[in-house]
C-alpha positions as CSV (number, residue, x, y, z in Angstrom):
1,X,99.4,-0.7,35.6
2,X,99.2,2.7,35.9
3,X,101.7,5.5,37.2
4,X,104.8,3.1,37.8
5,X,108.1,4.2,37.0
6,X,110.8,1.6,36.3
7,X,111.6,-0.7,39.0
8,X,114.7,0.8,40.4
9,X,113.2,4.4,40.5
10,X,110.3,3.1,42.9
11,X,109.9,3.9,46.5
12,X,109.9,0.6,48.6
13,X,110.1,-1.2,45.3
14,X,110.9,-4.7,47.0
15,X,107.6,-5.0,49.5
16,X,105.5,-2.7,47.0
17,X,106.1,-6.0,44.2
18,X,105.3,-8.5,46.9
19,X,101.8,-6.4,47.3
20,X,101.2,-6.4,44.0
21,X,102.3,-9.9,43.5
22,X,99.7,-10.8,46.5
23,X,97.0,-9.2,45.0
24,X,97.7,-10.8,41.2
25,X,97.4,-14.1,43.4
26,X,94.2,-13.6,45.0
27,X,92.9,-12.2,41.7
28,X,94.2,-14.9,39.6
29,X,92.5,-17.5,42.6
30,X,89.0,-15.7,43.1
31,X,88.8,-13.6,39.6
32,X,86.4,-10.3,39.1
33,X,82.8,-10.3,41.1
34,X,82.9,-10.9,44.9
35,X,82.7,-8.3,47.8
36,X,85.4,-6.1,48.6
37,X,85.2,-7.6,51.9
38,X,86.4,-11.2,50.0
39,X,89.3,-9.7,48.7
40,X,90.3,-8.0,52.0
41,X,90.4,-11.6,53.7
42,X,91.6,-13.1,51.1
43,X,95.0,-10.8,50.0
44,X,95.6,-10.3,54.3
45,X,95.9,-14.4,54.0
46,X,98.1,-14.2,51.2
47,X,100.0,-11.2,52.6
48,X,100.8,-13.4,56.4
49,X,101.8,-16.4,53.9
50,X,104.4,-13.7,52.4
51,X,105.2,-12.6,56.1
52,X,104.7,-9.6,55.5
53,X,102.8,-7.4,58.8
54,X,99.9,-5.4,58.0
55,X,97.3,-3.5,59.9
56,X,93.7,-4.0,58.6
57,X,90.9,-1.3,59.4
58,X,93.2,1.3,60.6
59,X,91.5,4.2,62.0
60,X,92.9,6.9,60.5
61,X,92.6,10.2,62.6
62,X,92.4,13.7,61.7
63,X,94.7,16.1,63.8
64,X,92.9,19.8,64.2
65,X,94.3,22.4,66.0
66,X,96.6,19.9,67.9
67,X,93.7,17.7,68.9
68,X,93.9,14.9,67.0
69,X,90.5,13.3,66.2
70,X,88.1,9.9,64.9
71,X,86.7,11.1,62.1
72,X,85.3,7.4,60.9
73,X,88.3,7.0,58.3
74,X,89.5,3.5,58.2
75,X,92.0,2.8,55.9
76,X,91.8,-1.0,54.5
77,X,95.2,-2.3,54.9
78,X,98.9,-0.6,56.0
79,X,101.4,-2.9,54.9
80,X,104.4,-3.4,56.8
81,X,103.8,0.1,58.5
82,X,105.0,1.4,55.5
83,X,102.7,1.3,52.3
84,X,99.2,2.5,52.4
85,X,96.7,-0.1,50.4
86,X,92.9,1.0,49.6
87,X,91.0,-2.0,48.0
88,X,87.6,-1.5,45.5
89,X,85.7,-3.9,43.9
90,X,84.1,-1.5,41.4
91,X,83.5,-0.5,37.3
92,X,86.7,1.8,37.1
93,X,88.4,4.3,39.4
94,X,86.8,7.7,40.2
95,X,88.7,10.9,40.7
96,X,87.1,10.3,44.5
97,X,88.9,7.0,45.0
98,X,91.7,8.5,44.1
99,X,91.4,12.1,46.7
100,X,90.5,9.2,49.2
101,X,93.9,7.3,48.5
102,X,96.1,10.6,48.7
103,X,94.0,12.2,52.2
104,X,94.7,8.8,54.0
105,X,98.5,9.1,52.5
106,X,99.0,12.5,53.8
107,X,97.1,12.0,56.9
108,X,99.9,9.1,57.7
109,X,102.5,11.2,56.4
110,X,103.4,7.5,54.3
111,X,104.6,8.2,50.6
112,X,104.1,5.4,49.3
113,X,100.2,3.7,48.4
114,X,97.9,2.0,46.0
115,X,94.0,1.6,44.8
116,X,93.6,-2.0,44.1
117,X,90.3,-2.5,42.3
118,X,89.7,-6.6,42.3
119,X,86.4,-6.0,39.8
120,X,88.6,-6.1,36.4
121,X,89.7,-8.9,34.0
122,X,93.6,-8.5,34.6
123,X,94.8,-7.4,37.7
124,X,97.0,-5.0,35.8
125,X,93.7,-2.8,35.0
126,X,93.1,-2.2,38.6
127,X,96.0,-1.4,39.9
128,X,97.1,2.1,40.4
129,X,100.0,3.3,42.5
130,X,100.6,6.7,44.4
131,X,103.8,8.9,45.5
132,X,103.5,12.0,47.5
């Protein structure tokens, strides 16, 4: 894992180790190779067994000049209207991945959010969390 501090430094650290906890599970089930899409079912299955409440697709809108607009952004998952969650299923991270993570952060105003790549060996190696 990437940019964690120790445990009692983090933001939200309770519900952002049940997310990561989730994903480790559907990782550990399905392993490296499927669609992105997989994944997304799969962790939002694991995440209602955690009861935890999530929003899945979320449009995310652009506000201009006080009009606030669809731009197409759709953000995979916002876990318990609190922690923003972008899932890949790809080689490695990009610096793109990344600027998409922190737009959709800032566009929520949320502090808290991870990249969660599902196409690694060990969970660990995919999993990158960000703090405005």
């Amino acid at each position: 894992m990437r940019n964690f501090a120790t445990p009692h430094k983090l933001i939200h650290a309770d519900l952002t180790a049940k997310i990561i906890g989730s994903a480790i599970e559907v990782h550990r089930k399905l392993g490296p190779g499927l669609l992105e899409s997989a994944y997304e079912e799969c962790l939002c299955r694991e995440l209602n067994l955690r009861g935890l409440s999530f929003q899945r697709q979320m449009i995310v809108p652009v506000v201009y000049k006080g009009t606030t607009l669809d731009c197409g952004y759709r953000l995979d998952l916002l876990i318990e209207s609190t922690v923003v969650v972008e899932l890949k299923c790809i080689e490695c991270f990009q610096p793109v991945h990344e600027a998409q993570l922190l737009t959709y952060m800032k566009l929520l105003s949320m502090p808290v959010g991870f990249l969660i790549n599902f196409n690694v060996r060990l969970l660990k190696q995919g999993l990158l969390r960000k703090v405005l």
